[in-house]
C-alpha positions as CSV (number, residue, x, y, z in Angstrom):
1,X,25.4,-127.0,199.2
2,X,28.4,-129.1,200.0
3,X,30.7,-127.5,202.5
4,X,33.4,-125.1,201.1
5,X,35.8,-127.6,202.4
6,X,35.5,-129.9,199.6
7,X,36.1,-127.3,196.4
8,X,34.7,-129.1,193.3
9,X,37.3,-129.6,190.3
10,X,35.9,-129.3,186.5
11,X,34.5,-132.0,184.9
12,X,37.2,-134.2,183.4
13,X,40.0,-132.5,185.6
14,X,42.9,-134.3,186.1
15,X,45.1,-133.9,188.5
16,X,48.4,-136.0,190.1
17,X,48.9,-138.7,192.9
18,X,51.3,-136.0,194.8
19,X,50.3,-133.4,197.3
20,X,47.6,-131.9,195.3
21,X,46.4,-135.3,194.0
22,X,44.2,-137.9,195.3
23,X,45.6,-138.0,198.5
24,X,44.7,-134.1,199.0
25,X,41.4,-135.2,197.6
26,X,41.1,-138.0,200.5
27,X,41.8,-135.3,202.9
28,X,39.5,-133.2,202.1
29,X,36.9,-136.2,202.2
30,X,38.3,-136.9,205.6
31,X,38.2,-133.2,206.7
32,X,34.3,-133.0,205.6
33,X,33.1,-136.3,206.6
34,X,31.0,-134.2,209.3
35,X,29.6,-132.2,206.0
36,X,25.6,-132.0,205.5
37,X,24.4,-132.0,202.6
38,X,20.7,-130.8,201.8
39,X,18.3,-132.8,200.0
40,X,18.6,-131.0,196.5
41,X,22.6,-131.9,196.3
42,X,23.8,-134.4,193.4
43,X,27.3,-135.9,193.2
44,X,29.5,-133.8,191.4
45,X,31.2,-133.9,188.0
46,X,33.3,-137.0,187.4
47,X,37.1,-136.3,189.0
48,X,40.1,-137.9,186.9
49,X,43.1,-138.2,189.0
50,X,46.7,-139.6,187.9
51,X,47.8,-142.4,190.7
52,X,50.7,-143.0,189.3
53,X,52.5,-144.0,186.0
54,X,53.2,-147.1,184.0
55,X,57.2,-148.5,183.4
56,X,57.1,-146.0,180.3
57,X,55.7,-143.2,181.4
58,X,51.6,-143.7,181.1
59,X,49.5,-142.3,183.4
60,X,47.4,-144.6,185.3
61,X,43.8,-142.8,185.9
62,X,41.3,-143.2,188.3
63,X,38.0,-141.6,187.9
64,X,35.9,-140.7,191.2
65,X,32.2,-141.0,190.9
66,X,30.4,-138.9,193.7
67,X,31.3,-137.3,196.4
68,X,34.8,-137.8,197.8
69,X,33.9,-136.9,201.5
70,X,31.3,-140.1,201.0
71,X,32.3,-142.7,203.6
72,X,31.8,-145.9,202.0
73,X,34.2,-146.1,198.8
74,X,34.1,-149.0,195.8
75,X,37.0,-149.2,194.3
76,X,36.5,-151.4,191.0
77,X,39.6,-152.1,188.3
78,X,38.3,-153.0,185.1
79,X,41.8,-154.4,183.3
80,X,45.2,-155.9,185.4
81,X,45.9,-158.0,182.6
82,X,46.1,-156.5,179.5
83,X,44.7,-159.1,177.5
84,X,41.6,-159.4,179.7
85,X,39.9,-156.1,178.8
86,X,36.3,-157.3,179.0
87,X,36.0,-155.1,182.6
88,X,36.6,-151.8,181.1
89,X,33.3,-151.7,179.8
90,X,32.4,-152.2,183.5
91,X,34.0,-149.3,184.6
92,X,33.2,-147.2,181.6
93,X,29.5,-147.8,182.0
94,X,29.9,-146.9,185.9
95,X,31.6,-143.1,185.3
96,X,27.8,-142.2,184.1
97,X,25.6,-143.6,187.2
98,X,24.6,-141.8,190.3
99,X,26.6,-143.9,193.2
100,X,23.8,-144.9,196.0
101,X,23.7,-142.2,199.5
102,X,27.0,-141.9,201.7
103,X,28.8,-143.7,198.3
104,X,32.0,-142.8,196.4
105,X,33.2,-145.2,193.2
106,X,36.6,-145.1,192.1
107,X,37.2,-146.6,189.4
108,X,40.6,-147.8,187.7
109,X,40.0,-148.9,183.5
110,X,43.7,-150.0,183.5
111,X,45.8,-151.0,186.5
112,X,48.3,-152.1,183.2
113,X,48.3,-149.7,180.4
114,X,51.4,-150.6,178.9
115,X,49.9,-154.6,178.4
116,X,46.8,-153.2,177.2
117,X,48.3,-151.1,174.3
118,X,50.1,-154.2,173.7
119,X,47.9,-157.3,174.3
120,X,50.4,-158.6,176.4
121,X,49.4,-160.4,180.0
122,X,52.5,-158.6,181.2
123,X,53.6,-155.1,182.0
124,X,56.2,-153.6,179.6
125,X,58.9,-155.1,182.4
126,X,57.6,-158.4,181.6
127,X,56.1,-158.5,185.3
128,X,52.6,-160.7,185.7
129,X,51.5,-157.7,188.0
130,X,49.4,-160.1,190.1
131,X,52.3,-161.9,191.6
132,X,53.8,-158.6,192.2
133,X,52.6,-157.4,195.4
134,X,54.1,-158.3,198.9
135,X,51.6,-161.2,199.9
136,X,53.9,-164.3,199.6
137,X,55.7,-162.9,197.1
138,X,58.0,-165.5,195.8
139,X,60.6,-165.4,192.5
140,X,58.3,-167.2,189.4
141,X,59.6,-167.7,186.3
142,X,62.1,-165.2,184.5
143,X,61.3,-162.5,182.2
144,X,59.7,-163.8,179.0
145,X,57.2,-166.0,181.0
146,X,53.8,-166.2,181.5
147,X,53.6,-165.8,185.0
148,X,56.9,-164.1,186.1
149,X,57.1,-162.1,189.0
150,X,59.4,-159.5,188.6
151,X,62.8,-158.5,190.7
152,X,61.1,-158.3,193.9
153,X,57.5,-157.7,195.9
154,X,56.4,-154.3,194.3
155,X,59.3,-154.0,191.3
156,X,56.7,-152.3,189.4
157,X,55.4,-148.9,189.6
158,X,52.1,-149.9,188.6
159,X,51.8,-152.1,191.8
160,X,53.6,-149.6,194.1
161,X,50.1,-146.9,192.6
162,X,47.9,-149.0,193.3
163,X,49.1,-150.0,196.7
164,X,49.9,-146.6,197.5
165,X,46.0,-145.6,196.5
166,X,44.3,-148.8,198.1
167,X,46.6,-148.0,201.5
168,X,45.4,-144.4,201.4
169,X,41.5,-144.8,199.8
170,X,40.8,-148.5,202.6
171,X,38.4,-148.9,200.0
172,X,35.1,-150.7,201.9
173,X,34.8,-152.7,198.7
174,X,37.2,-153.5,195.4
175,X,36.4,-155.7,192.7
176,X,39.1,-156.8,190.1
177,X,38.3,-157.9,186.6
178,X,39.9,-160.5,184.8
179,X,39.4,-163.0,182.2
180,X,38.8,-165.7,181.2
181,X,37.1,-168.4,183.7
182,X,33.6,-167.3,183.9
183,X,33.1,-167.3,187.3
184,X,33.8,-165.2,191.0
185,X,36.4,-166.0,193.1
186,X,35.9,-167.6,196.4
187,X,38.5,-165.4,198.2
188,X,40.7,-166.6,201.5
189,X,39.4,-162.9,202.7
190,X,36.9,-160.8,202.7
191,X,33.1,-161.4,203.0
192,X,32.1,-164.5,201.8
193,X,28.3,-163.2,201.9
194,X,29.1,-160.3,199.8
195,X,31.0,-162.8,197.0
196,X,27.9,-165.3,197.3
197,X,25.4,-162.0,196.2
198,X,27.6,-160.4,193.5
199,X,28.0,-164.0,191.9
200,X,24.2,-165.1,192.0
201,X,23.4,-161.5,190.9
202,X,25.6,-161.6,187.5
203,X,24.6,-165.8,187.1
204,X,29.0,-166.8,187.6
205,X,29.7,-169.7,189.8
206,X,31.2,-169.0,193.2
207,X,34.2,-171.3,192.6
208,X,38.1,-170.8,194.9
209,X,40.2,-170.2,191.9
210,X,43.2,-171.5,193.7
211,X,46.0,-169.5,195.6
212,X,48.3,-167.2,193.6
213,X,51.4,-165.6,195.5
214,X,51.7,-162.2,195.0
215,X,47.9,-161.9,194.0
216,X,47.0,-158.3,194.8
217,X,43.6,-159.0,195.8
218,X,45.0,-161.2,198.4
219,X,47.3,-158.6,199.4
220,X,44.4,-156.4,200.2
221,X,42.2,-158.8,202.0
222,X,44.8,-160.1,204.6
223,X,46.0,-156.5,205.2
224,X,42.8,-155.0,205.9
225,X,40.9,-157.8,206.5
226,X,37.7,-155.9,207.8
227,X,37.2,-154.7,204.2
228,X,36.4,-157.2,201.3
229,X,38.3,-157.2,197.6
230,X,37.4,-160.3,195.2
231,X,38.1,-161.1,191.7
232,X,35.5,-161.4,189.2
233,X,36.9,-163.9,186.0
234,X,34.5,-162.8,183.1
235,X,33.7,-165.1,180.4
236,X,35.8,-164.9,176.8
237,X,35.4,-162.2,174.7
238,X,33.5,-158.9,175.0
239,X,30.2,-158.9,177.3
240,X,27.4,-157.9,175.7
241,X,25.2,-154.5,177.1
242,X,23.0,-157.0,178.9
243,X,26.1,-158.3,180.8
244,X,27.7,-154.8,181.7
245,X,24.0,-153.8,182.9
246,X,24.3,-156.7,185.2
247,X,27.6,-156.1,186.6
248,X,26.5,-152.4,186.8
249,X,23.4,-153.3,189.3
250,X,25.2,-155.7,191.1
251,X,27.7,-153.5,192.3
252,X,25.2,-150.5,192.7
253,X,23.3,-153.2,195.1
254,X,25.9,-154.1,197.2
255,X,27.2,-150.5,197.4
C-alpha cells in the first residue's frame, strides 16, 4: 500500500491550483518520494486538478496519470492553439494507460479553452499565447492579428497557470501539440536525442521550425535547461486511431 502520506482523491476529483490544489498535491509527492510501494500496487484513479482559469472564467484542467510521489513527470499539452485540436486526442487516449515504473503524466487537453470553444488561434484577449511567455518577449502585432502578443510577457492568465504549474511540477519531459506542419521541432533546448526518437518513432521529420519570441516551449527549455520540452506540429486535420496509438507509444517509450 502506498504510504498514508499520499491520501488518494476519487476518481474524477477535481480540485484547485491554491493551497489544496496541485501544489499540495506536489508536496505530498515530494514528502513521499522515500515511499515503497509493494509489488501488487497500481497507479491510482485519474486526479483532475484546476491550474488555473481562462480570461472568462474557464477552468483549465490537468489530469494526473499515476502516482504523484513518482519522480519522473511528463507533462504533455494536447491544444495551445485553439484551432490546432488534433493533440487532444493524444491526451485523451493517455488518461486510460498505466504510466511506466517511477512515472507520473500530466496531462493538459487545453492550455486555451476560450480559442478552442471558438476556433480562434487566439485567447479571448486576442493574445497568440505562444508569444506570451517571458523568453524574448517582444510587442507583435496589435489586437486583431494573427500573431499578437499581448500587453506584456505573461498578460494572460492562461500563461501565468501554466508557468506557475511547469515552475512548480519541473516536469522531466513536456511535449506541446500543435498544428499544422507535420513534423517535430528541432528545439534550441533540450535533448536533441530524445527529439530525434519521438520523431522517428511517430514517422515526422526532425526539422528547426524557426525561432518564435515568447514561444513557451522555449521558455521552458532555457529556464531549466536540464529538462527537455519540444513541440510536436501534427499534420492537418484529425489523426486517425493508428496515429494517436503512435503518439501514445512514443511517449510511453521515452517515459
Amino acid at each position: 500500500m502506498l504510504l498514508a502520506c499520499l491520501p488518494p482523491l476519487a476518481a474524477g476529483a477535481c480540485v484547485g491550483a491554491g493551497a489544496g490544489g496541485f501544489g499540495a498535491i506536489l508536496e505530498q509527492g515530494r514528502t513521499a518520494r522515500q515511499a515503497v510501494l509493494t509489488p501488487g500496487d497500481r497507479p491510482g484513479p485519474v486526479r483532475t486538478v484546476v491550474i488555473g482559469h481562462s480570461v472568462v472564467g474557464r477552468a483549465i484542467l490537468a489530469r494526473i496519470v499515476g502516482d504523484p510521489a513518482s519522480p519522473r513527470r511528463i507533462l504533455v499539452v494536447g491544444c495551445v492553439h485553439g484551432n490546432e485540436r488534433a493533440g487532444e486526442a493524444i491526451t485523451r487516449r493517455l488518461r486510460s494507460i498505466t504510466p511506466p515504473a517511477r512515472t507520473v503524466l500530466w496531462l493538459v487537453d487545453e492550455f486555451n479553452p476560450d480559442g478552442c470553444e471558438a476556433n480562434t488561434r487566439q485567447n479571448a484577449h486576442g493574445v497568440d499565447l505562444n508569444r506570451n511567455s517571458p523568453w524574448h518577449w517582444q510587442p507583435i502585432e496589435h489586437r486583431g492579428g494573427t500573431y499578437y502578443s499581448g500587453t506584456g510577457p505573461l498578460s494572460e492568465p492562461e500563461s501565468r497557470a501554466i508557468v506557475r504549474l511547469i515552475d512548480s511540477l519541473r516536469p522531466a519531459m513536456s511535449i506541446w501539440y500543435h498544428q499544422h506542419a507535420s513534423l517535430v521541432d528541432d528545439s534550441s533546448g533540450g535533448s536533441l536525442v530524445i527529439e530525434r526518437r519521438y520523431a522517428h518513432a511517430v514517422g515526422l521529420p526532425l526539422r528547426d521550425f524557426g525561432f518564435f519570441p515568447g514561444s513557451i516551449t522555449s521558455w521552458q527549455d532555457h529556464t531549466y535547461t536540464l529538462d527537455t520540452a519540444f513541440v510536436v506540429e501534427l499534420p492537418p486535420g484529425r489523426l486517425t486511431a493508428a496515429a494517436i496509438a503512435r503518439h501514445v507509444a512514443a511517449i510511453l517509450a521515452l517515459a
